[in-house]
C-alpha positions as CSV (number, residue, x, y, z in Angstrom):
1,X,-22.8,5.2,-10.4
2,X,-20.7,8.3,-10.4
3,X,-16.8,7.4,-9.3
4,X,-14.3,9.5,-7.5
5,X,-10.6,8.4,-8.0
6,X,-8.1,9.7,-5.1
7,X,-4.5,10.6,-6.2
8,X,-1.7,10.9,-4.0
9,X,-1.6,14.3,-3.2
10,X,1.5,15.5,-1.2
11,X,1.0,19.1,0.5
12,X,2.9,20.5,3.0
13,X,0.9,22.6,5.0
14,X,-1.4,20.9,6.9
15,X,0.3,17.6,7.1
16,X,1.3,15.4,10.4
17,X,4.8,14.5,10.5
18,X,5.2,10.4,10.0
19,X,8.3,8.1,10.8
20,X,9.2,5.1,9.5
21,X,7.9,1.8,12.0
22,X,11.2,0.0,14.3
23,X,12.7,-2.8,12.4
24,X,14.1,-5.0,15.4
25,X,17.4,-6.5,13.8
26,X,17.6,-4.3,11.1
27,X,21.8,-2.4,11.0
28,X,21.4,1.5,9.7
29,X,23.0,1.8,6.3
30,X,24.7,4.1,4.5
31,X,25.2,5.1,1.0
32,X,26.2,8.3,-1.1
33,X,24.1,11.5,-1.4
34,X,22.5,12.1,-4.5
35,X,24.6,15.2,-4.8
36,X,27.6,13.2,-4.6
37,X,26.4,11.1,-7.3
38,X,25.8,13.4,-9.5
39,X,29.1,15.7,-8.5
40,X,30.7,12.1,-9.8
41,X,28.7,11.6,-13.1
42,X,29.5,15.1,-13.9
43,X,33.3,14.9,-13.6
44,X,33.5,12.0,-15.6
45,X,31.7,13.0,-18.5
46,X,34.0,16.3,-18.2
47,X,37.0,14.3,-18.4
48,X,38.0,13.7,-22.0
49,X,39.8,10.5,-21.3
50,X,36.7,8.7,-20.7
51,X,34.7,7.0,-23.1
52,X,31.0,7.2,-22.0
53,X,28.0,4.7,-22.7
54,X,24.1,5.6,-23.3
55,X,22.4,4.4,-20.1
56,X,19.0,5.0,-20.8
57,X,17.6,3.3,-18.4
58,X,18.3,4.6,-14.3
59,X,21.3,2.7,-12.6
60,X,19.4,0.3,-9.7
61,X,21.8,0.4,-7.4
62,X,21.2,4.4,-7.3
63,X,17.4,4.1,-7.4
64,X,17.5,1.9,-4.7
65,X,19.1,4.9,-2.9
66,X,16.6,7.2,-3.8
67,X,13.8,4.6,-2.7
68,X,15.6,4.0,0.8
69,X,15.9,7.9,1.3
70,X,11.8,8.3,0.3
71,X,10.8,5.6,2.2
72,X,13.1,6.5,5.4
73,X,12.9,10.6,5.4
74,X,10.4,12.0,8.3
75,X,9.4,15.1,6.6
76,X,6.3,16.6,6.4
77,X,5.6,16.2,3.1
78,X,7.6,14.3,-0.1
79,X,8.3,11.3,2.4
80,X,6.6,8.0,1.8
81,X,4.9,7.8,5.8
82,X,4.0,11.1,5.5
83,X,2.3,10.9,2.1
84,X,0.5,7.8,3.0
85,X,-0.6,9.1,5.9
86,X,-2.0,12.2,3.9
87,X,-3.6,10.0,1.5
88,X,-5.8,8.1,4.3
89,X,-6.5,11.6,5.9
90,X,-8.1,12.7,2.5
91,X,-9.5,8.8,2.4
92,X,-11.2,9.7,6.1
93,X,-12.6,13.0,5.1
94,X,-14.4,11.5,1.8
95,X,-15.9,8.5,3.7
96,X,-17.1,10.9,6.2
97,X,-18.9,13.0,3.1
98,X,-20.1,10.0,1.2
99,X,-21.6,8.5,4.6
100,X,-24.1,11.5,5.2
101,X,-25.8,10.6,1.2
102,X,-26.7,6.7,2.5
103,X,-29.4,6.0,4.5
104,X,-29.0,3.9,7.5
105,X,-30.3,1.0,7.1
106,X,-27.9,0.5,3.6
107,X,-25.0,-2.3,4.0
108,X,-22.6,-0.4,3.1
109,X,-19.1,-1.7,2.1
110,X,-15.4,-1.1,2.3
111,X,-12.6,-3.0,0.7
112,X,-9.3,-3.3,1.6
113,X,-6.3,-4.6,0.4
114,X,-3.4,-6.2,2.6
115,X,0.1,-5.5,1.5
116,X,1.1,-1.8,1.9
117,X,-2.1,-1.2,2.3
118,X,-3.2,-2.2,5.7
119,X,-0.2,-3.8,6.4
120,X,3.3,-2.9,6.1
121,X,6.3,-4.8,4.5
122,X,8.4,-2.3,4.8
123,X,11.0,-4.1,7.5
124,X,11.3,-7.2,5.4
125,X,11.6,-5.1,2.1
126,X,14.5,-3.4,3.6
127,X,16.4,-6.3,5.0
128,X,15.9,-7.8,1.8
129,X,17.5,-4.4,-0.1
130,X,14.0,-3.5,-1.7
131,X,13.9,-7.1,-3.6
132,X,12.3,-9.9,-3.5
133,X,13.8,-13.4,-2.0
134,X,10.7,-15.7,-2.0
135,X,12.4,-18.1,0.3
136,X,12.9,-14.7,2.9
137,X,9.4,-12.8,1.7
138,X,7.4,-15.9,2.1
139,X,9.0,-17.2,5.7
140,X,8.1,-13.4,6.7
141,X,4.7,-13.2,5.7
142,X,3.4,-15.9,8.0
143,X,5.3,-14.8,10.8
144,X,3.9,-12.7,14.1
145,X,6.3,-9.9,12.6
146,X,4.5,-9.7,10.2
147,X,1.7,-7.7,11.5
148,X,2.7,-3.9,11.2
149,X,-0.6,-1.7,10.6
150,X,-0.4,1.3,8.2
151,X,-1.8,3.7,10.6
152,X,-3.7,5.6,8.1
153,X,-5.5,2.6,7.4
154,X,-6.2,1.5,10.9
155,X,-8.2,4.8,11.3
156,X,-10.2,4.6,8.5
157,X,-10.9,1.0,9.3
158,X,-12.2,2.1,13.0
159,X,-13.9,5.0,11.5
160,X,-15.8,2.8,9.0
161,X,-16.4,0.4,11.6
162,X,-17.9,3.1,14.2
163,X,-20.5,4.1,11.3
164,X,-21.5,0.6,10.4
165,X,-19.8,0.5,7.6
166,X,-19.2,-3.9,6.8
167,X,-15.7,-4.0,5.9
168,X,-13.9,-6.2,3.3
169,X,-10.4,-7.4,3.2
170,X,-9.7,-8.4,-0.5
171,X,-5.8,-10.1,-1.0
172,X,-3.6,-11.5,-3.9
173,X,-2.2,-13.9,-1.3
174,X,-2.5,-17.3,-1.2
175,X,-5.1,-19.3,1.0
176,X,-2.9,-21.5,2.7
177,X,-1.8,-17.9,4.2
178,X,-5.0,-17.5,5.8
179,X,-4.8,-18.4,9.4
180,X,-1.7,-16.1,9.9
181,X,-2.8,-13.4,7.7
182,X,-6.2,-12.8,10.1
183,X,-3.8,-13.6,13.0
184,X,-1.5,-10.5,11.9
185,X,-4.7,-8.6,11.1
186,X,-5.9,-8.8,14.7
187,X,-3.0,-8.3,16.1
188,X,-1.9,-5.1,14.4
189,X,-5.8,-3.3,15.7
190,X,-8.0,-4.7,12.7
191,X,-11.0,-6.4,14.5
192,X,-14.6,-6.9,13.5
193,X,-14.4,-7.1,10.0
194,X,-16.9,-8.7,7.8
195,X,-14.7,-10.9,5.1
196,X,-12.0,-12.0,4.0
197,X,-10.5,-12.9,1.0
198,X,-7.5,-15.1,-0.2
199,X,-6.7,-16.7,-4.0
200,X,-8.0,-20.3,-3.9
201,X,-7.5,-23.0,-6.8
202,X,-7.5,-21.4,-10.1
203,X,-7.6,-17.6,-8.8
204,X,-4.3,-18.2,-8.4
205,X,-3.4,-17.7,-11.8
206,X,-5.7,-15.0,-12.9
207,X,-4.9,-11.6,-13.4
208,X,-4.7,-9.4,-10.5
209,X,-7.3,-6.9,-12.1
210,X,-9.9,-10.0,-12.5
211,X,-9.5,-11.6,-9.1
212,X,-10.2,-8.9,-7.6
213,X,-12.9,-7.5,-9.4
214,X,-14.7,-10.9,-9.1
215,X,-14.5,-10.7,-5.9
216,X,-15.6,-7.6,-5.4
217,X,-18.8,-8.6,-7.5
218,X,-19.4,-11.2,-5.1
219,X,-19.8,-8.7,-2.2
220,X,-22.2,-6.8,-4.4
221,X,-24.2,-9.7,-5.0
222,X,-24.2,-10.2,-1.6
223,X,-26.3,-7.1,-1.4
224,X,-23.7,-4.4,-0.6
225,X,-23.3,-1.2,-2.0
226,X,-19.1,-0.4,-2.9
227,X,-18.8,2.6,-1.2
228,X,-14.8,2.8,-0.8
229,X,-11.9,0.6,-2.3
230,X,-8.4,1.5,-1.0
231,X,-5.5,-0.1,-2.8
232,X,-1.3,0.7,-3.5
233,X,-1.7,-0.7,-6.9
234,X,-4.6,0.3,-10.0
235,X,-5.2,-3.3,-9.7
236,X,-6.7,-3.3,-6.5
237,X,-8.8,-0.8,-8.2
238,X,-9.4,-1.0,-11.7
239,X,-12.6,-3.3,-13.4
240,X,-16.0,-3.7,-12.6
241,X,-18.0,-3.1,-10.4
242,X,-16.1,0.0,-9.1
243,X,-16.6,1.2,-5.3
244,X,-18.2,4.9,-5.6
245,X,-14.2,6.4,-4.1
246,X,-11.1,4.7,-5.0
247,X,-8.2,5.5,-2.9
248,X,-4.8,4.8,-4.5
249,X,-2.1,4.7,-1.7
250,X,1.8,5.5,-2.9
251,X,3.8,2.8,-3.6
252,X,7.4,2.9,-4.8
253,X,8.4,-0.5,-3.9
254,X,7.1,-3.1,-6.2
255,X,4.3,-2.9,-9.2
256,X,1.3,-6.0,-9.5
257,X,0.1,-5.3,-12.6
């Protein structure tokens, strides 16, 4: 089975602008420019008086800057709604290609993950300063706010669905999340799909990579051919079996491994 792994690719040319989704409750924040920061690093290693350390490792109070500023920019390109939007663009034109190879009559499958994937976080993880506070996270999850689509994602869902294509939700969260996870699912445009998957009993603790490739062996045994897996992390992705095109959607916010 030949595989074709997307990248994010960000180009500027033939890109829709994309904006960030309306957090209700959420106060506008400020913080310093990374040319201020810098303007600041540079005077004090200039100034004799001042014994420096080795920092080796990135301040996280700045790179949480940087993340806010990628993640809240509108641009056409080099902005985080923008190059996720451009990633399920190229995700839409190779579904489109690999759908005129299969015949028919083939159940055909696509699999999707959840978080910042088909649905955003993105309001929570900023109120919560780009961390994680279970007691916050987890109260979200379950609730009706909970339900912003990736737009990206929505489309290729409905295009997928238009062609017959049996879509696949595969998710790292828990099943006592289920009811409000296909509740927020519905509610944010996703309707009609085929299955979907939560960790039960001792998939809780298994690696991410496993889970999810067990599950996806499941489908196949079900008599479905892996035409597309879309994930924001290699571990929606990675293992076997392999959908023919894995999409890898940017994600700056948090790493699953």
């Amino acid at each position: 089975m030949k595989h074709l792994l997307l990248l994010v690719l960000a180009t500027s040319t033939a890109l829709a602008q994309s904006t960030p989704p309306t957090c209700p409750n959420l106060k506008p924040t400020t913080h310093p420019t990374a040319q201020q920061i810098r303007q600041t690093a540079e005077a004090n290693a200039a100034d004799p008086s001042v014994l420096l350390s080795a920092e080796p490792v990135e301040n996280f109070g700045v790179a949480r800057y940087r993340l806010q500023d990628y993640a809240d920019c509108t641009g056409a390109s080099g902005c985080y709604w923008s190059d996720l939007d451009a990633q399920a663009t190229r995700a839409e034109a190779a579904l489109k290609s690999a759908l005129a190879t299969h015949k028919p009559s083939e159940k055909l499958a696509l699999i999707l993950d959840i978080d910042e994937t088909s649905l955003s976080s993105y309001c929570e993880m900023r109120r919560e300063a780009y961390g994680y506070i279970p007691s916050m996270f987890e109260t979200w999850i379950v609730s009706p706010e909970a339900s912003i689509p990736i737009p990206g994602t929505l489309r290729l869902f409905r295009a997928a669905r238009a062609a017959g294509v049996s879509v696949f939700f595969i998710t790292g969260r828990p099943n006592e999340q289920r009811a409000a996870t296909a509740a927020n699912l519905k509610a944010a445009g996703f309707e009609g799909w085929t299955g979907l998957r939560l960790r039960e009993g001792p998939e809780k603790t298994m690696p991410t990579t496993a889970y999810k490739s067990s599950e996806r062996q499941k489908i196949v045994d079900a008599g479905y051919h892996l035409l597309m897996n879309v994930g924001d992390q290699w571990s929606d992705l990675d293992g076997s079996p392999r959908a023919d095109i894995s999409v890898k959607l940017p994600n700056p916010f948090y790493y699953l491994p």
